[in-house]
C-alpha positions as CSV (number, residue, x, y, z in Angstrom):
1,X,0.0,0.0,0.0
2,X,1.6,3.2,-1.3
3,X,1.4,6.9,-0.2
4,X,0.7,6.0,3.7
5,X,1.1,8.9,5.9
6,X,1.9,8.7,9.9
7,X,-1.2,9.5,11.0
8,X,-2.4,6.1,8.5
9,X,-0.1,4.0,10.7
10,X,-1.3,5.5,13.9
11,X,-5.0,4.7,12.8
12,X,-3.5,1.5,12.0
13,X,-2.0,0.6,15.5
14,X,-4.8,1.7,16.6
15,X,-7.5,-0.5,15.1
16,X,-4.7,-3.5,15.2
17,X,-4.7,-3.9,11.6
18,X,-1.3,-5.2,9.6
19,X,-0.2,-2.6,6.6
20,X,-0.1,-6.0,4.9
21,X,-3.8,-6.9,5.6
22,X,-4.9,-3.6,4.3
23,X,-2.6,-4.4,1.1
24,X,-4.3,-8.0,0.8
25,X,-7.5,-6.3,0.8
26,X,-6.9,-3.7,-1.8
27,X,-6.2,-6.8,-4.3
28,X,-9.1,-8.1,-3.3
29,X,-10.6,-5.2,-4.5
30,X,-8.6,-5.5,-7.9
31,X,-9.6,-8.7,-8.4
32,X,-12.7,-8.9,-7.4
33,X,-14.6,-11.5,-6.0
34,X,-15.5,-14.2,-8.0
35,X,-19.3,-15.7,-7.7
36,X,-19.6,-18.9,-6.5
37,X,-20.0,-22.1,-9.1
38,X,-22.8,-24.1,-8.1
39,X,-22.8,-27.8,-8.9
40,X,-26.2,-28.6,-7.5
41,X,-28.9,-27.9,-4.7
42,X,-28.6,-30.1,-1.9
43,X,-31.8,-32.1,-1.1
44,X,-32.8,-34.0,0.6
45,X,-31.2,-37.6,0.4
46,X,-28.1,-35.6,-1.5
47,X,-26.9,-33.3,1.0
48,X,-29.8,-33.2,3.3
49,X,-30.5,-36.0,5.7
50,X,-34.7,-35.9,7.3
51,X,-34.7,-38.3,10.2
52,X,-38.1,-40.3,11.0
53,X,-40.1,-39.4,14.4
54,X,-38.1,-42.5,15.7
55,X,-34.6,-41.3,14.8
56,X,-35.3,-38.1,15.9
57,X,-36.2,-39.5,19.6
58,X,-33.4,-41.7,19.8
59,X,-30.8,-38.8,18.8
60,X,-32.3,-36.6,21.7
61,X,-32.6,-39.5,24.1
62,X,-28.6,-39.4,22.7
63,X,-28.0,-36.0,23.7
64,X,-30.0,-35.9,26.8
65,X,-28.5,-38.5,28.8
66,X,-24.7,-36.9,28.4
67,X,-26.0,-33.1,29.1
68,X,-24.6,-33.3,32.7
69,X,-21.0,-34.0,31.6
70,X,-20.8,-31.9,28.8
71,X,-20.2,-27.6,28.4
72,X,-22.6,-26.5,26.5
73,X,-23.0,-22.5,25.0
74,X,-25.2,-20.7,23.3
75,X,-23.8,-18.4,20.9
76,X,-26.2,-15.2,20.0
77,X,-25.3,-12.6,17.4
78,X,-27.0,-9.9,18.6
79,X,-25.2,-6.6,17.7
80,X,-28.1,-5.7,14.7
81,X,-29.3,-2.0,15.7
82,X,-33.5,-2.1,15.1
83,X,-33.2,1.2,12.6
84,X,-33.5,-1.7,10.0
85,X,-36.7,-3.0,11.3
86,X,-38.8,0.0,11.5
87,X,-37.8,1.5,8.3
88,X,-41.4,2.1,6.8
89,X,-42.4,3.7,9.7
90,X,-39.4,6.5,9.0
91,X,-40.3,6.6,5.8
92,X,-44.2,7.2,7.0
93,X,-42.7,10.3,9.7
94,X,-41.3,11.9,6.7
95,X,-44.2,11.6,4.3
96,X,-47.2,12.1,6.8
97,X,-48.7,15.4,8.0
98,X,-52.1,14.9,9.9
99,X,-53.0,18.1,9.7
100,X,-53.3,17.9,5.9
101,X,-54.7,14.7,5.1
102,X,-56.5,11.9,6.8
103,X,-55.2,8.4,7.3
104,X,-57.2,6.4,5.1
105,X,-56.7,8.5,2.0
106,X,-52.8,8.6,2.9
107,X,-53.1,5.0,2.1
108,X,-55.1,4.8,-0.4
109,X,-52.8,7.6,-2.3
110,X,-49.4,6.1,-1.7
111,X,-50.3,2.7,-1.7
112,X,-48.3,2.2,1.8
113,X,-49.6,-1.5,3.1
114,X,-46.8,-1.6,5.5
115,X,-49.0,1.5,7.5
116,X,-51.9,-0.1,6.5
117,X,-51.5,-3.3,8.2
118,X,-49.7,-0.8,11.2
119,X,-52.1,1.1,11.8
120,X,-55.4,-1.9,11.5
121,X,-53.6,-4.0,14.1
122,X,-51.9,-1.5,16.8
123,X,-53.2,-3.3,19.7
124,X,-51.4,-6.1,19.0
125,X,-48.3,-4.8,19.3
126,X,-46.1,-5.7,22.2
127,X,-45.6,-2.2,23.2
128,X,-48.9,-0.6,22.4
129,X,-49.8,0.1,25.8
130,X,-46.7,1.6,26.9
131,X,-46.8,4.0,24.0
132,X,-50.5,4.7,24.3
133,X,-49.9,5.4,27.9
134,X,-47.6,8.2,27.1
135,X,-49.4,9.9,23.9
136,X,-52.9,9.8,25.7
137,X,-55.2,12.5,25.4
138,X,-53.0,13.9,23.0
139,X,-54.8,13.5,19.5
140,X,-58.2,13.8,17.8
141,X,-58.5,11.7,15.0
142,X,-57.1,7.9,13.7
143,X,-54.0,10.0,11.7
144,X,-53.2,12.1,14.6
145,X,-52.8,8.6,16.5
146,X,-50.7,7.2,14.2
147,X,-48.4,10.0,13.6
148,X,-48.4,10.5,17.1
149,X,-47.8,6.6,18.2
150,X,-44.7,6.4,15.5
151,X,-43.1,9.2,16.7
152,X,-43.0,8.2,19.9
153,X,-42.2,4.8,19.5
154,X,-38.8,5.9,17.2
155,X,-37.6,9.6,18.3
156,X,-34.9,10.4,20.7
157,X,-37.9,12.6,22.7
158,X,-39.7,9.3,23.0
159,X,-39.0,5.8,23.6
160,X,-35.9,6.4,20.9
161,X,-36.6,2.3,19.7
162,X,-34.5,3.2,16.4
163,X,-32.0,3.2,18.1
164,X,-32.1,0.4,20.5
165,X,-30.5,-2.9,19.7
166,X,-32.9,-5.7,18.4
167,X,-32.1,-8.2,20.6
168,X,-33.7,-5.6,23.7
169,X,-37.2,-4.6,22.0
170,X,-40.5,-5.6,23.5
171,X,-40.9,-8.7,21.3
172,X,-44.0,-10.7,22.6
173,X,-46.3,-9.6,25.2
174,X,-47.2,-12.0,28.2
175,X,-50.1,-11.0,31.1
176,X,-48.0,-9.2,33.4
177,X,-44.7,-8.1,31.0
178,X,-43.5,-8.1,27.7
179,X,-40.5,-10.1,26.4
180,X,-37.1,-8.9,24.8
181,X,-35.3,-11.7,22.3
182,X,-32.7,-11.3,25.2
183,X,-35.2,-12.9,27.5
184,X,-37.0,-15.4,25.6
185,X,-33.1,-16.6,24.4
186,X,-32.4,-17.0,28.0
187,X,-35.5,-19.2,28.3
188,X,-34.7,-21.0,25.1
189,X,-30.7,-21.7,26.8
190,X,-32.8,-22.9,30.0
191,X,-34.3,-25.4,27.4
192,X,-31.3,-27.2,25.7
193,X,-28.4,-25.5,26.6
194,X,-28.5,-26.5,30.5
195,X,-25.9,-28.6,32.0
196,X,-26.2,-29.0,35.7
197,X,-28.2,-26.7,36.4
198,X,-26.5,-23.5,34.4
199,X,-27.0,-22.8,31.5
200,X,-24.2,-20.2,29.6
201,X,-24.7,-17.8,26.7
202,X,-22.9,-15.5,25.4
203,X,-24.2,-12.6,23.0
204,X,-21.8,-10.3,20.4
205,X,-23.0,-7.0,20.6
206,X,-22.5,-3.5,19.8
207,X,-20.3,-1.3,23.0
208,X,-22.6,1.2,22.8
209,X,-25.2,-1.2,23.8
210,X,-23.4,-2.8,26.6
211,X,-24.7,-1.1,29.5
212,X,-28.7,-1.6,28.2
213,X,-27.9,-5.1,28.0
214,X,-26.3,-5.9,31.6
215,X,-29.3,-3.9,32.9
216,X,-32.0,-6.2,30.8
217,X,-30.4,-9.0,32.7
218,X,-30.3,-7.6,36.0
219,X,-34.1,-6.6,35.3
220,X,-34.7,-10.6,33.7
221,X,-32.5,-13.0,35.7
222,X,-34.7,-13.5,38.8
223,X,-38.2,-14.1,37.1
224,X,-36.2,-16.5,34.3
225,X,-34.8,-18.1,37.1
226,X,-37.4,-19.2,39.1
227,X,-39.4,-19.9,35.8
228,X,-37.1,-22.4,34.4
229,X,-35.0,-23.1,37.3
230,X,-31.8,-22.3,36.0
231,X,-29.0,-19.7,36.9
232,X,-27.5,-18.0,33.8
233,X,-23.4,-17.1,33.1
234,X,-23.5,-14.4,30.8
235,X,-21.0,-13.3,28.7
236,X,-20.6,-10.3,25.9
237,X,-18.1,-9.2,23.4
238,X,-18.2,-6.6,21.0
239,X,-17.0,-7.0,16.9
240,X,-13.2,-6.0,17.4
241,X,-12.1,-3.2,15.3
242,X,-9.4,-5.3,13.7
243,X,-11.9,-7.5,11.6
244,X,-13.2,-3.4,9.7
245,X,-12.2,-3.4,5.8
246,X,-10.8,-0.8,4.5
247,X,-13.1,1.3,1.9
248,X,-12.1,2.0,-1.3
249,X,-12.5,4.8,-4.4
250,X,-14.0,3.3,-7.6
251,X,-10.7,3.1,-8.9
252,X,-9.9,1.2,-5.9
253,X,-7.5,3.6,-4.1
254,X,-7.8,4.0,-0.5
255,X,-11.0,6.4,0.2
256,X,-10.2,9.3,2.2
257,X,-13.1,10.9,4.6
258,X,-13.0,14.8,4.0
259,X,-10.6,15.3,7.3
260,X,-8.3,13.1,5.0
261,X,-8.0,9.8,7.7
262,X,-8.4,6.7,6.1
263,X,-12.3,4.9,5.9
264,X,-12.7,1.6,7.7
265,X,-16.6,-0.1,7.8
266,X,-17.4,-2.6,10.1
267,X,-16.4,-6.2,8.2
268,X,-20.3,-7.8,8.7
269,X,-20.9,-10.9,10.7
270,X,-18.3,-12.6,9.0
271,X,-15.9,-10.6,11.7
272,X,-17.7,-12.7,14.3
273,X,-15.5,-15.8,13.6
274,X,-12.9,-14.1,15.3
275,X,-15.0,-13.8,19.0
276,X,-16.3,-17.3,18.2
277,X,-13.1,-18.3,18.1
278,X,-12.5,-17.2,21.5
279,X,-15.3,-19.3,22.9
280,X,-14.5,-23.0,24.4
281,X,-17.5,-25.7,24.8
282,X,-18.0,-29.2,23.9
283,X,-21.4,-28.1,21.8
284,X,-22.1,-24.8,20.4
285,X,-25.7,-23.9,20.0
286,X,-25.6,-20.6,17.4
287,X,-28.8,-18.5,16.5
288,X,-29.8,-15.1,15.5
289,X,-31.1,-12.5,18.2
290,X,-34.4,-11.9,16.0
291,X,-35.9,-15.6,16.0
292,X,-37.5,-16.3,19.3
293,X,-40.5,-17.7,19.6
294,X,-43.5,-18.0,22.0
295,X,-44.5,-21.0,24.3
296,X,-46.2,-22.4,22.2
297,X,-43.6,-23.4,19.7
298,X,-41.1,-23.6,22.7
299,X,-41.2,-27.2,22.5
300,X,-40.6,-27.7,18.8
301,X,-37.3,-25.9,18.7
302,X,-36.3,-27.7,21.8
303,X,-37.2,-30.7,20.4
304,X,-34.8,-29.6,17.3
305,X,-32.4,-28.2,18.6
306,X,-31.8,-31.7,20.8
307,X,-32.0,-33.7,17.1
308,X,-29.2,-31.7,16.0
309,X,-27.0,-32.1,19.1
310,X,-27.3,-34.9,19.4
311,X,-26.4,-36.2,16.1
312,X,-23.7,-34.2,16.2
313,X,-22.7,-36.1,19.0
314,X,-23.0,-39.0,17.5
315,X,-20.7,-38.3,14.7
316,X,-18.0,-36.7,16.6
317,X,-17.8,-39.8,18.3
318,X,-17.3,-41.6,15.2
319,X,-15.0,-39.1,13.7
320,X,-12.9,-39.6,16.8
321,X,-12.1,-42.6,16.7
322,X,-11.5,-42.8,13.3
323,X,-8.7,-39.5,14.2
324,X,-6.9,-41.6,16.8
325,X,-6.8,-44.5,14.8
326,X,-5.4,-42.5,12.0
327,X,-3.1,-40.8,14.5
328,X,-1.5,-44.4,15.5
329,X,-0.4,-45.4,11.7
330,X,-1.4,-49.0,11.6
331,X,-4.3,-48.9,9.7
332,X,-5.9,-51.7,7.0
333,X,-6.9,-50.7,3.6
334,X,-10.5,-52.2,5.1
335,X,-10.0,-49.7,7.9
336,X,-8.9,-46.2,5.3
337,X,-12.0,-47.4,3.2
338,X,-14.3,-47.7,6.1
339,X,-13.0,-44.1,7.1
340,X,-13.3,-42.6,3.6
341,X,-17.2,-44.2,4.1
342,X,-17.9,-42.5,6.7
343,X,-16.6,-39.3,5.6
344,X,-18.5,-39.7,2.6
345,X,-22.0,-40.8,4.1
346,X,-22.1,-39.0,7.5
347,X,-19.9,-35.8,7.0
348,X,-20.5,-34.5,3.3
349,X,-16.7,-35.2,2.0
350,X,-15.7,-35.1,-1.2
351,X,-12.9,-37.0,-2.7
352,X,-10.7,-36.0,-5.7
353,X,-10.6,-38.7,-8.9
354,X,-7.1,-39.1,-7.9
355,X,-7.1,-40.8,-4.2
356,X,-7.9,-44.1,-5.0
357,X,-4.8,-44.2,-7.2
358,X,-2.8,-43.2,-4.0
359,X,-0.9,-45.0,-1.5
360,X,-1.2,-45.9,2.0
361,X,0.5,-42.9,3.6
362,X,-0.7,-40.3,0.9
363,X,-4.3,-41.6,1.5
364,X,-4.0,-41.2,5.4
365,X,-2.3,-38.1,4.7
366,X,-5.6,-36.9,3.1
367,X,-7.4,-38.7,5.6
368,X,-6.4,-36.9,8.6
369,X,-6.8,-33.4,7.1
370,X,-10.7,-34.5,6.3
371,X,-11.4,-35.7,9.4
372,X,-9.8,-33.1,11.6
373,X,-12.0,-30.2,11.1
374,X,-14.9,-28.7,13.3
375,X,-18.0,-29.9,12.8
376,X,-21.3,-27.6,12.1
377,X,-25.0,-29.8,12.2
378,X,-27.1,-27.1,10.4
379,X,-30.8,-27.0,10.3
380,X,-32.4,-26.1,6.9
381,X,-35.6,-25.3,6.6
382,X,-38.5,-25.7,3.3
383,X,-38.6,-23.3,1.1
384,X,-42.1,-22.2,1.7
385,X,-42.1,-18.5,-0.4
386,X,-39.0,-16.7,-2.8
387,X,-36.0,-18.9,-1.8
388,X,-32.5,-16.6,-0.1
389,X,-29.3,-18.2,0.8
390,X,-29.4,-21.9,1.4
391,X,-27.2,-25.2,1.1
392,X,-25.3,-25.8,-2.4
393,X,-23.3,-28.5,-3.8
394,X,-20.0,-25.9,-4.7
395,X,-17.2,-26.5,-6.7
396,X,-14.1,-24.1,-6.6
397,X,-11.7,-23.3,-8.5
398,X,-9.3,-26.5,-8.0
399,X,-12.6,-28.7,-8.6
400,X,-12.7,-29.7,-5.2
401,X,-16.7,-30.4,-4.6
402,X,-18.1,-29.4,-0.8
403,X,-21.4,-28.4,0.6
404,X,-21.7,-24.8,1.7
405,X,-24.4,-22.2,2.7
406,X,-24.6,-19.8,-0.2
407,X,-26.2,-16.7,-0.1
408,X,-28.2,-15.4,-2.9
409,X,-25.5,-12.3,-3.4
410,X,-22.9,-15.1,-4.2
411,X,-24.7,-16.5,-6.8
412,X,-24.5,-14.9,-10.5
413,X,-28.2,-14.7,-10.8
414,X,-27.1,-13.5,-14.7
415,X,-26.3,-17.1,-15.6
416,X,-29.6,-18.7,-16.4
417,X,-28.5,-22.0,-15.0
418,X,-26.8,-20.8,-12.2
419,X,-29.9,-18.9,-11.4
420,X,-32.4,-22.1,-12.2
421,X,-30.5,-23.6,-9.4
422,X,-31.2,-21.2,-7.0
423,X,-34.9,-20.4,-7.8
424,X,-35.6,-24.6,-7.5
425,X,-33.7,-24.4,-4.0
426,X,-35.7,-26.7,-1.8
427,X,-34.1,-25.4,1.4
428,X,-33.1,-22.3,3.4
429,X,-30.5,-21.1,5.7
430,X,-32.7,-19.8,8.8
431,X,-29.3,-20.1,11.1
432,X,-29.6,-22.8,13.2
433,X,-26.0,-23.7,13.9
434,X,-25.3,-26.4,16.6
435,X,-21.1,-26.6,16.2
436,X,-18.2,-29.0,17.8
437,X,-14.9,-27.3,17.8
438,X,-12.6,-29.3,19.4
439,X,-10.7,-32.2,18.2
440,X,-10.4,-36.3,19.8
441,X,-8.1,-35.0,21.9
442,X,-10.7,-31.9,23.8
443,X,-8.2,-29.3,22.1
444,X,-9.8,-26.6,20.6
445,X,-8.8,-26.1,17.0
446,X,-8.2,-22.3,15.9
447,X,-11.6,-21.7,13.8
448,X,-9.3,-18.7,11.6
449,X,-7.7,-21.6,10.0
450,X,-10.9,-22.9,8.2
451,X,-12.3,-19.4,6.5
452,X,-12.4,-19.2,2.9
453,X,-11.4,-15.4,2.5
454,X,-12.3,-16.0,-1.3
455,X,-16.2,-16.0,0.1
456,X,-16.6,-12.5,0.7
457,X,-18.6,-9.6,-0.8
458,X,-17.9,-6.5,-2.2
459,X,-20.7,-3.8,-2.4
460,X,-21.1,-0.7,-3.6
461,X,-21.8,2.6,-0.9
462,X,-21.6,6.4,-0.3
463,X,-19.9,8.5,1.6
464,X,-20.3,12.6,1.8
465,X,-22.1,12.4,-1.4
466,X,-19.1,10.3,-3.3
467,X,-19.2,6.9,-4.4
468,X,-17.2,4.0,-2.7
469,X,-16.3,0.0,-2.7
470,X,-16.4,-1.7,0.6
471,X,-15.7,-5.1,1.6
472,X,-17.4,-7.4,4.0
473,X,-15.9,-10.6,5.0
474,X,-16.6,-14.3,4.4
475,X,-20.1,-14.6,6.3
476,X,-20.3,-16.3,10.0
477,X,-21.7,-19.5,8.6
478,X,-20.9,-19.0,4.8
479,X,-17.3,-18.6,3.9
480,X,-15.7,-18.5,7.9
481,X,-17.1,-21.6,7.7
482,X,-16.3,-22.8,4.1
483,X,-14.1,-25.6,5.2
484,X,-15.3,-26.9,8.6
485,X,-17.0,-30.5,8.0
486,X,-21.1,-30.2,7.1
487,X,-24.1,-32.3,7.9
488,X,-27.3,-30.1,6.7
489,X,-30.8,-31.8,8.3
490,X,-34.3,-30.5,7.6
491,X,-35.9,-28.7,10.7
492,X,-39.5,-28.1,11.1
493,X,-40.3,-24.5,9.9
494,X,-41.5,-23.6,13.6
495,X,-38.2,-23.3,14.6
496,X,-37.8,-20.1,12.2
497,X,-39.5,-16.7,13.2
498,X,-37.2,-13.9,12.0
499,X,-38.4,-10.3,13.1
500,X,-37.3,-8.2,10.3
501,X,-39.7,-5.5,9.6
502,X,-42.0,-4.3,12.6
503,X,-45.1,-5.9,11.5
504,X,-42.9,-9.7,11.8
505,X,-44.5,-9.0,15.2
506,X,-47.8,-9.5,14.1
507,X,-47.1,-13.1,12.7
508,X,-49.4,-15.7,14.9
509,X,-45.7,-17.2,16.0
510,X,-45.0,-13.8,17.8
511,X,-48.4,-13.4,19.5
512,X,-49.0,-15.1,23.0
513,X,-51.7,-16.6,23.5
């Protein structure tokens, strides 16, 4: 990287990031980022294994009867600010004057169902009568309500939710309180992630939020406690300021903010890999801060979440002894052919044309690199509406074959096969991770080693009115993934209930009843 200043490398020490990362990055830039090739969906019977009711009991009854000797975490991305969520409601502050027009012909003039649907079905939101408590008295007519309800709800004057984290909104609203995702992922922990008696989670967040967390769990703890009988260990961290990108000009120079310091964006979730990383348990249970669910589907994701855990379980067993035998050098060609089996049936592996030709020690070789890998069990879910990210068949470069979680933005959707693949996805991503990281031996392996930096995304921004390239990282459980070993099983579609828009809290799956 040419034409660095001093203040550069002070802003450099400072964020901990390597002249020679920011270099690397710049290339990437250059180069681009190629899309992904796509060999074929993964179904299921290819890719996707669906166990029978009698399966599934006998992989929790798997799981269930070790709980007490294992560590078990749950691991909760939970930085997202809400600004996302409520954006149709700023658009609506912007575009609505009471005083000049009613409601209904507001609607009917700019076609705006999002309000529509708002303003028909206010009571049910969780925080309805907290707002209406505060705006009472205060308006005249259905617009003036409104107007009056969304401003409170998202200025700093008011309850300031645009600005709160996601993970601490008033989710689902019970007799006597309403829920955060914070609290009902507490619950959810008490469920499956308990092992004598505590259960431990630990949420990635934003700084700026760290205080409003710690007091949503001082306010929580006692009546989650006594509910579920279960004390919680808690733990936080915040995206580190070494995983930001550096932004770039169109001609892919270094963009300068107008005070003439170099830009640096946050890196996505992708960055998260590195404060995973830092986390040790025998089973790692990971899900998003937005999808939570009420009692009534409580059991159904326990019930999942079990399947997974314990089939993972089950494999790692496997997998282990397979590593130590491989680790001892005496093995039979019935013994490397039993192994490549299992690699093949249980854990997704691919083989190159070439092994069979191999010999002994070139094949064990091979062997022991396969098999020594974290494991990630991954629930995927029907496709039930316009398909996103979900599992693929890939091939890369070097031919090598392996089974990934692709989003849609890696896909070149101008390739009409490419893009036939995607649209006849049966499956979807909804993040439901439940991960093994360490190896036969209980040593954790160093998750850094098994990203696919080539899985990244470059997008297109502004900044001060000029145009700009930035660069997120390989996603959490796409490319910082890419080459831990895969098993994808179908999950029952009650186990997904993202919150991504406002009126997500209006499904039937977020209203108690």
């Amino acid at each position: 990287m040419s034409g660095i200043s001093e203040n550069d490398l002070q802003l450099l020490e400072q964020k901990g990031i390597s002249r020679e990362k920011v270099s690397t990055q710049i290339e990437t830039f250059k180069e681009g980022i190629p899309f992904v090739d796509l060999e074929k969906a993964a179904i299921i019977g290819d890719g996707i294994f669906k166990f029978t009711s009698s399966e599934e009991e006998e992989l929790v009854a798997n799981f269930e009867a070790s709980t007490s000797s294992l560590s078990l975490l749950k691991f909760v991305p939970a930085s997202g600010a809400a600004s996302r969520m409520f954006k149709a409601l700023f658009n609506f502050l912007d575009a609505y004057n009471p005083s000049d027009e009613n409601l209904t012909a507001y609607i009917e003039r700019t076609k705006d169902s999002d309000i529509k649907q708002f303003s028909e079905r206010i009571t049910d939101f969780p925080f309805y009568d907290l707002v209406q408590k505060r705006i009472a008295g205060k308006y005249k007519t259905k617009g003036e309500e409104v107007f009056l309800f969304v401003k409170e709800l998202l200025s700093e004057e008011g309850l300031n939710y645009g600005f709160y984290p996601k993970g601490l909104l008033p989710f689902h609203k019970y007799a006597e309180h309403t829920a955060t995702p914070f609290e009902e992922h507490l619950k959810e922990g008490a469920n499956y992630a308990k092992s004598g008696g505590n259960a431990k989670l630990h949420f990635t967040i934003s700084e700026q939020h760290a205080e409003m967390f710690k007091s949503e769990f001082d306010t929580v703890e006692n009546r989650v406690s006594t509910a579920t009988n279960t004390s919680f260990t808690v733990g936080y961290s915040y995206q580190k300021s070494s995983t930001d990108t550096i932004a770039v000009n169109m001609d892919n120079t270094p963009f300068r903010n107008e005070d003439g310091s170099l830009l640096f964006r946050p890196g996505g979730h992708g960055a998260l890999i590195e404060n995973l990383n830092e986390q040790v348990a025998d089973i790692i249970f990971i899900k998003n801060i937005d999808n939570v669910v009420t009692p009534e589907n409580a059991d159904s994701v326990t019930h999942s979440k079990k399947v997974l855990a314990g089939l993972l379980m089950k494999v790692q067993q496997k997998a282990f002894l397979y590593a130590k035998l491989l680790n001892g050098h005496q093995v039979s060609n019935d013994q490397l052919e039993d192994i490549k089996q299992f690699l093949q049936q249980n854990l997704n592996v691919r083989f190159a044309d070439g092994y069979d030709s191999l010999n002994i020690n070139e094949q064990v070789k091979i062997l022991q690199d396969k098999i020594n890998r974290p494991i990630r069990v991954c629930g995927m879910v029907k496709n039930e509406g316009e398909p996103g990210g979900g599992p693929f068949w890939i091939k890369d470069p070097h031919g090598n074959v392996s089974l990934q979680i692709i989003e849609s933005a890696q896909i070149d959707t101008e390739n009409d096969s490419q893009k036939a693949l995607l649209k006849n996805s049966t499956h979807f991503n909804p993040v439901d991770l439940v991960c093994g990281v360490c190896d036969h031996q209980g040593k954790k392996f160093n998750l850094l080693n098994f990203v696919d930096p080539k899985q990244g995304f470059i997008t297109e921004k502004t900044k001060d009115g000029k145009d700009l390239k930035a660069l997120e990282l390989p996603g959490l459980w796409n490319g910082a993934m890419a080459f831990w070993n895969t098993i994808f099983v179908e999950v029952a579609t009650t186990t997904f209930n993202p919150v991504k828009t406002v009126n997500d809290l209006l499904k039937p799956s977020h209203q108690v009843n």
